[in-house]
C-alpha positions in Angstrom: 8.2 -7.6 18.5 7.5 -4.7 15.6 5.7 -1.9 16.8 5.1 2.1 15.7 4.9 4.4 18.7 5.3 7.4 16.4 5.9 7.5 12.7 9.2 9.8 13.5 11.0 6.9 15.1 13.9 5.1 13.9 12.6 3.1 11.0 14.8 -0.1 11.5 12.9 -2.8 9.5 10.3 -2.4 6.0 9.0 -4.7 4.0 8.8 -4.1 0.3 8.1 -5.9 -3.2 9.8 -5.2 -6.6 6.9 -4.4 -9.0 7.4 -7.7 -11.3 5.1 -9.1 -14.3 1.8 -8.6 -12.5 2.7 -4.8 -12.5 3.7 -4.5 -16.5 0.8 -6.8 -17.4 -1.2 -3.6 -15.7 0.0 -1.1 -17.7 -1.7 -2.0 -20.3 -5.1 -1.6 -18.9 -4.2 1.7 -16.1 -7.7 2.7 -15.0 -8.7 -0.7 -13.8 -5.5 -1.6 -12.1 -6.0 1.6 -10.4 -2.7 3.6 -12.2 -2.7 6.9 -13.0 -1.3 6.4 -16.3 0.8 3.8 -18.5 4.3 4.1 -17.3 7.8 2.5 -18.2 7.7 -0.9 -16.3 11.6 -1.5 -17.2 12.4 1.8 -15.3 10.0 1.9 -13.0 11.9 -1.5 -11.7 15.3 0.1 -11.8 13.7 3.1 -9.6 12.7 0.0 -7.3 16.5 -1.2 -6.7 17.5 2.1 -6.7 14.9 3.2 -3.8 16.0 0.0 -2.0 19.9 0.7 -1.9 19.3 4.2 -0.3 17.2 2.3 2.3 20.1 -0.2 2.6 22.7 2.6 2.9 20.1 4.2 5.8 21.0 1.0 7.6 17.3 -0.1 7.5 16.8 -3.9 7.2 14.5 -4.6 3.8 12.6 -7.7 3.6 11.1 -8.8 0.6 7.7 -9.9 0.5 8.3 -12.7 -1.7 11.3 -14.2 0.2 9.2 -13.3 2.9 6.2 -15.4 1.0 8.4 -18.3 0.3 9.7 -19.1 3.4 6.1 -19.6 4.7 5.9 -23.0 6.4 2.9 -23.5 4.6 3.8 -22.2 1.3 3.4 -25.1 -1.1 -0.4 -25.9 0.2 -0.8 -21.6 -0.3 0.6 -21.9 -3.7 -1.8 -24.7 -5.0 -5.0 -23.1 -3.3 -3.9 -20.4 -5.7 -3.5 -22.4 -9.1 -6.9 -22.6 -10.8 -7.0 -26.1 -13.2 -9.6 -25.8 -15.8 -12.3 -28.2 -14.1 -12.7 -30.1 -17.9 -9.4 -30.8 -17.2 -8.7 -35.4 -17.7 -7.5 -36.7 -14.2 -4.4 -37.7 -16.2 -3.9 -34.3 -17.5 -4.4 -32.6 -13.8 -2.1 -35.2 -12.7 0.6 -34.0 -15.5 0.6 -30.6 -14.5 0.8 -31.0 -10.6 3.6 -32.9 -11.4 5.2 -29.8 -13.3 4.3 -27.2 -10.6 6.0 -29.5 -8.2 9.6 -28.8 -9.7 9.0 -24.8 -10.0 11.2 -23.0 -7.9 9.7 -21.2 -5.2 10.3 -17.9 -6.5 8.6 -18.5 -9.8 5.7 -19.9 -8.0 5.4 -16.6 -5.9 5.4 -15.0 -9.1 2.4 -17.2 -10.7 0.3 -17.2 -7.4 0.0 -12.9 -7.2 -1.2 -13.6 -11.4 -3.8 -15.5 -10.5 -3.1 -17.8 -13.1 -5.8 -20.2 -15.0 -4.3 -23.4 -16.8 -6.1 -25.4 -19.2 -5.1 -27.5 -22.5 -6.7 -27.6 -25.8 -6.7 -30.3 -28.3 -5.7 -29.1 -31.9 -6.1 -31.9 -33.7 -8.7 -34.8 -33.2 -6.4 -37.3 -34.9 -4.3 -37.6 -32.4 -6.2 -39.1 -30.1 -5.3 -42.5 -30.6 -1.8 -41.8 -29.2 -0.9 -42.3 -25.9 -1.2 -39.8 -23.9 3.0 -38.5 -23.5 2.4 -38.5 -27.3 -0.9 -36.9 -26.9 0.5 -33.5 -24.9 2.8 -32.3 -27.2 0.0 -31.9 -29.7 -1.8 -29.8 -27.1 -1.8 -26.1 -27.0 -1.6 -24.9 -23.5 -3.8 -22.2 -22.3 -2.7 -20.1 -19.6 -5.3 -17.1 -18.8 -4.5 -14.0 -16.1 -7.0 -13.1 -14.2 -6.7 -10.2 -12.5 -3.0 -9.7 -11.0 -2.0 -8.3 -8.3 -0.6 -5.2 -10.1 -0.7 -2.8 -7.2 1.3 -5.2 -4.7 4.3 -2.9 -4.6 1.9 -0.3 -2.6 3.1 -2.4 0.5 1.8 0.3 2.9 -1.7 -0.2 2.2 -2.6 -3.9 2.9 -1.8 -3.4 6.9 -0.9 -0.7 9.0 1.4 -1.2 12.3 0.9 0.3 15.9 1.9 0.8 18.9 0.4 -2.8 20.1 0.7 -4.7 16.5 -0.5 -5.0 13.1 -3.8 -4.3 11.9 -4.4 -6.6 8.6 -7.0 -4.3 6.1 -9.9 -5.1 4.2 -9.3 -3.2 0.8 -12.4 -1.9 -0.9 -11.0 -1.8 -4.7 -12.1 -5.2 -6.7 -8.3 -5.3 -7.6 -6.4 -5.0 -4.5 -9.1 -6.9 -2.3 -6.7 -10.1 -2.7 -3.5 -8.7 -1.7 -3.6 -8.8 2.6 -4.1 -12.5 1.7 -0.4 -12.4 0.7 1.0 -10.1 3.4 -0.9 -12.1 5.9 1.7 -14.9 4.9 4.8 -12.5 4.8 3.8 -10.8 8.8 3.6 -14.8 9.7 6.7 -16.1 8.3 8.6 -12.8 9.3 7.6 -13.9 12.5 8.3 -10.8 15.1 4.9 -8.8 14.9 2.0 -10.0 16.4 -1.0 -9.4 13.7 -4.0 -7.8 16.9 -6.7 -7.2 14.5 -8.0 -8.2 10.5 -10.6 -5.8 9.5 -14.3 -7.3 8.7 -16.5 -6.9 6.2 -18.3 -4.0 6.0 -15.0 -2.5 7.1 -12.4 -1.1 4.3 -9.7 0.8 5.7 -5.9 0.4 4.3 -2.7 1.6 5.3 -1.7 5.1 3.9 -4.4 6.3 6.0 -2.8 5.8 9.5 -0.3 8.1 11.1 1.0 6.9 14.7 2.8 10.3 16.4 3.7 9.3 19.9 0.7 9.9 22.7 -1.9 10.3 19.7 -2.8 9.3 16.2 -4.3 10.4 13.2 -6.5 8.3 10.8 -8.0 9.0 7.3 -11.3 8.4 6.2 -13.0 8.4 3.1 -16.2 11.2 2.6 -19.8 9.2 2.5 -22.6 11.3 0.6 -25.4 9.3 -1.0 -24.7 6.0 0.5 -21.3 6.5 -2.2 -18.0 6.5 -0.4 -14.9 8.9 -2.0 -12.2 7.0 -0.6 -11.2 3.8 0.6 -11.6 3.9 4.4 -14.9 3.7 5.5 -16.2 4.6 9.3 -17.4 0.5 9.8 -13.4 0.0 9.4 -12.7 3.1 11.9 -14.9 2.0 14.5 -13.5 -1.5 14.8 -9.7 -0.1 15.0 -11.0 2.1 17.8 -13.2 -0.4 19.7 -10.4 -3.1 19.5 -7.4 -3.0 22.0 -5.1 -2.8 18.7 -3.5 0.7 19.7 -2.4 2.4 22.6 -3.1 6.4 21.7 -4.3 9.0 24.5 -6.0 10.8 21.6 -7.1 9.6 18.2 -7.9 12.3 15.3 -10.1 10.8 12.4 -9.7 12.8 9.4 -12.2 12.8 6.7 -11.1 13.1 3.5 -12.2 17.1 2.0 -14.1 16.2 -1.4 -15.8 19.1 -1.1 -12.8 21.1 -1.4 -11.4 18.9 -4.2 -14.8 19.4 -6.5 -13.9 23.2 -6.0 -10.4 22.7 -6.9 -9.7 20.2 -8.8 -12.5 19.9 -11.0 -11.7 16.4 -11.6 -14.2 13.5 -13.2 -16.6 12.4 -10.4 -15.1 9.0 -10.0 -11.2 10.6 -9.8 -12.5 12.5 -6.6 -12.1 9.7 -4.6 -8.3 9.4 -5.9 -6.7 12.7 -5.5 -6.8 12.0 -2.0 -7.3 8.5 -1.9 -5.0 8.2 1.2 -4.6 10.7 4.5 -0.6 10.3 3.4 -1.3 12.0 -0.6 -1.7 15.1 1.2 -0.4 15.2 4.9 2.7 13.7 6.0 4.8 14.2 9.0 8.8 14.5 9.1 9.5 15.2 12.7 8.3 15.7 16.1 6.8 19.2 16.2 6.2 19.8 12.2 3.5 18.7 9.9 3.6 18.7 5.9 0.1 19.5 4.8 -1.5 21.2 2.0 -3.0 24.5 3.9 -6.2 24.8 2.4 -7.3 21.4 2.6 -5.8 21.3 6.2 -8.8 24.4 6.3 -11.8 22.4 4.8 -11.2 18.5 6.8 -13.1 17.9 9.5 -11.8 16.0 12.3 -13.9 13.6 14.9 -11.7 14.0 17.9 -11.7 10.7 20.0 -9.7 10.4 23.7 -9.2 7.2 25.7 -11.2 7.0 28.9 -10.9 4.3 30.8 -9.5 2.0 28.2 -12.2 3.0 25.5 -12.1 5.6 23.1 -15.0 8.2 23.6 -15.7 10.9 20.7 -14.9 14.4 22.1 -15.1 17.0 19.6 -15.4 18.0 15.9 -12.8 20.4 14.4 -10.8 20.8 11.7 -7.4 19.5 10.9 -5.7 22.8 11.0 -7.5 23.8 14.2 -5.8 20.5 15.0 -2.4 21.5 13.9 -2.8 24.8 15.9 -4.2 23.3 19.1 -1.2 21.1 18.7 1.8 23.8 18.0 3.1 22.1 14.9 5.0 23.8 12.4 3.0 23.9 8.8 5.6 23.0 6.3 3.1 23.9 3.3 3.0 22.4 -0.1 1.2 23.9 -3.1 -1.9 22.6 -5.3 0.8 21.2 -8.2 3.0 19.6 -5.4 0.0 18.1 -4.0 -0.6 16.5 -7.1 2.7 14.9 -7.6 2.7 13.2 -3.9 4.9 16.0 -2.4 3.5 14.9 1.0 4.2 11.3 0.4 7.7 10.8 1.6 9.1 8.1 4.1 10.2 9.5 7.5 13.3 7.2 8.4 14.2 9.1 11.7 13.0 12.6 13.1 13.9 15.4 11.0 15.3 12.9 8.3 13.1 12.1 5.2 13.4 10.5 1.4 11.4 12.5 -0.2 10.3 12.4 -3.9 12.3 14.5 -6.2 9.9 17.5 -8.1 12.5 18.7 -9.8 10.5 19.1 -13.0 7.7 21.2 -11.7 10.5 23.7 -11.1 9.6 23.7 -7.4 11.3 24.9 -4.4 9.6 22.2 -2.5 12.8 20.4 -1.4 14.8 23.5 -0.6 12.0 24.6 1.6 12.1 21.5 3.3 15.9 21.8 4.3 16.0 25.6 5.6 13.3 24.3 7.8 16.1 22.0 9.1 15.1 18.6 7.6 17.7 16.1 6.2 16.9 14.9 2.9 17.9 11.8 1.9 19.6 10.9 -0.8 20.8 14.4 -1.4 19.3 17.7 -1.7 16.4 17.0 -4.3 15.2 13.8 -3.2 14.7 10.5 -5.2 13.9 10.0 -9.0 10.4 7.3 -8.9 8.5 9.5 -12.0 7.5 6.1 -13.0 7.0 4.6 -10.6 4.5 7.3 -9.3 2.7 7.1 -12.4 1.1 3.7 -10.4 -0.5 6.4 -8.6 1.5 6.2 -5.2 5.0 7.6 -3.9 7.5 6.5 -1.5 5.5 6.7 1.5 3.6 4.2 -0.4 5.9 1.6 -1.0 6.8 0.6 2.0 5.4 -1.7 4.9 6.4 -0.7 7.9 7.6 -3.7 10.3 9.6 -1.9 13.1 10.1 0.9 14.5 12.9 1.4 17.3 
């Protein structure tokens, strides 16, 4: 069954999703569908294949989510629940269009059910009427309304997060992605080999780019509460239930909060961008192998840390520190990235064995970033400058992102 001891194991199996029509059709509207920018959907695809070939060549199996989707036992009855008929609908008109669905291929229907599509008919002209009604269609417009896709799906590390006992299925807090562990619930089922121990309740929002597994301990993001407003999308509701669940087996569990504070003085960013910076533990900390940590320094400095142990098969708070002090306590190696790295999702790379990374390519910054990495003796992966995802990024995510873990050996 899959499990994550430590996020420096062998990565063996991933599940991902090619950003497909419900991705362009947010492009148009960015802020909403959560992106930081318009981007090139055509290339931002080809980035896609391109990421999953190097995985391929790594020998790392990649399932699709939407092979994954299809191959549900239930997926036809899924499918339906997800098509929404317009209620003034004729019951000889509703009858028509079942009977369409029914010959979609299952791929296409994938497709349809993460648009959340609405399908309705309109008459144009009364004076047809009279006809009968296979006469009658053809002089119908059909209406077919998206509402609300799911445009960030190819994040596939944020709807569930796997440990060292399971997966853990979130509870998203953004209006946009709040659907989406619907749809990965199906995938984890059909895939069949990991055993889903926990699905986060409401109040809880936590998601997946918040938790690192690193052997006897783990580290897990939070988002920073002030005036009943939470910067972030983890709350502590979500925390609590993780820890007082038998969903992980950790000696020591480190629950980072997210710095704001530090980001208001540095960043200057709008009020409601504060909260996506550092949305995600993993846009600013990442770890490539067993004894080194890739962290931003002074935000490293300014996060504090609620230090729990396991005592007796419960996890008891212990301490509060910082990260860093942490990182010290701990005798990693600070592999530091800069403000403008940062920025660019430096940190967010995918470990695919210890010391081995596939990290994103900053070329254009004119960084050292990657060069650093190797005379610290990590393997980079495709080459020596990492991969080329500048539009895909622009969705507001990086590699580390992308990609669902389902094993690791």
């Amino acid at each position: 069954m899959g499990r994550a001891n430590s996020e420096i194991d062998r990565l063996t199996d991933v599940m991902v999703h090619k950003p497909g029509v419900e991705t362009l059709l947010g492009t148009l509207d960015p802020e909403p569908n959560l992106f930081l920018s318009s981007f090139n959907w055509y290339e931002a695809y080809k980035e896609h294949d391109n990421f999953v070939e190097i995985l391929e060549k790594e020998k790392i199996n990649v399932h699709y989510l939407s092979n994954l989707v299809i191959n549900h036992k239930d997926f036809e009855k899924e499918f339906m629940n997800k098509i929404y008929l317009d209620p003034q609908l004729s019951v000889m008109e509703r009858k028509d269009i079942y009977q369409s669905l029914q010959k979609v291929d299952k791929t296409s229907k994938f497709q349809v059910m993460i648009l959340n599509a609405f399908l309705s008919r309109e008459k144009e002209d009364s004076s047809v009427m009279d006809l009968n009604f296979n006469q009658n269609v053809r002089q119908m417009k059909s209406r077919i309304v998206i509402n609300g896709p799911l445009s960030n799906l190819y994040f596939m590390r944020d709807q569930q997060f796997l440990t060292n006992k399971g997966m853990v299925l979130c509870r998203m807090k953004m209006p946009t992605r709040r659907p989406e562990p619907e749809i990965t619930k199906l995938a984890l089922e059909s895939y069949g080999e990991i055993d889903i121990v926990h699905e986060i309740r409401a109040p809880g929002t936590i998601e997946g780019g918040e938790f690192f597994p690193f052997g006897d301990l783990a580290f897990i993001g939070v988002g920073y509460q002030e005036n009943n407003i939470l910067y972030g999308r983890t709350n502590m509701e979500a925390v609590q239930q993780v820890l007082n669940t038998k969903v992980m087996d950790y000696d020591e569990v480190f629950v980072v909060e997210s710095p704001i504070p530090f980001v208001r003085k540095v960043y200057k960013v709008k009020p409601q961008e504060e909260g996506m910076v550092i949305m995600h533990l993993d846009t600013w900390f990442n770890l490539p192998s067993k004894n080194q940590v890739v962290v931003y320094p002074e935000m490293a400095e300014a996060a504090r840390v609620y230090c729990y142990t396991k005592d007796s098969g419960e996890y008891v708070k212990r301490e509060t520190t910082t990260l860093m002090d942490i990182i010290k306590e701990k005798d990693y190696q600070v592999l530091p990235i800069s403000y403008e790295e940062q920025k660019y999702s430096a940190s967010n790379f995918l470990t695919i064995s210890d010391g081995k990374i596939i990290p994103i390519n900053l070329m254009h910054l004119g960084t050292n970033y990657p060069k650093r990495l190797i005379k610290e003796g990590l393997d980079l992966v495709p080459g020596d400058e990492g991969i080329n995802v500048i539009n895909l990024t622009k969705g507001y995510g990086g590699i580390h992102c992308m990609t669902g873990v389902l094993n690791r050996s």
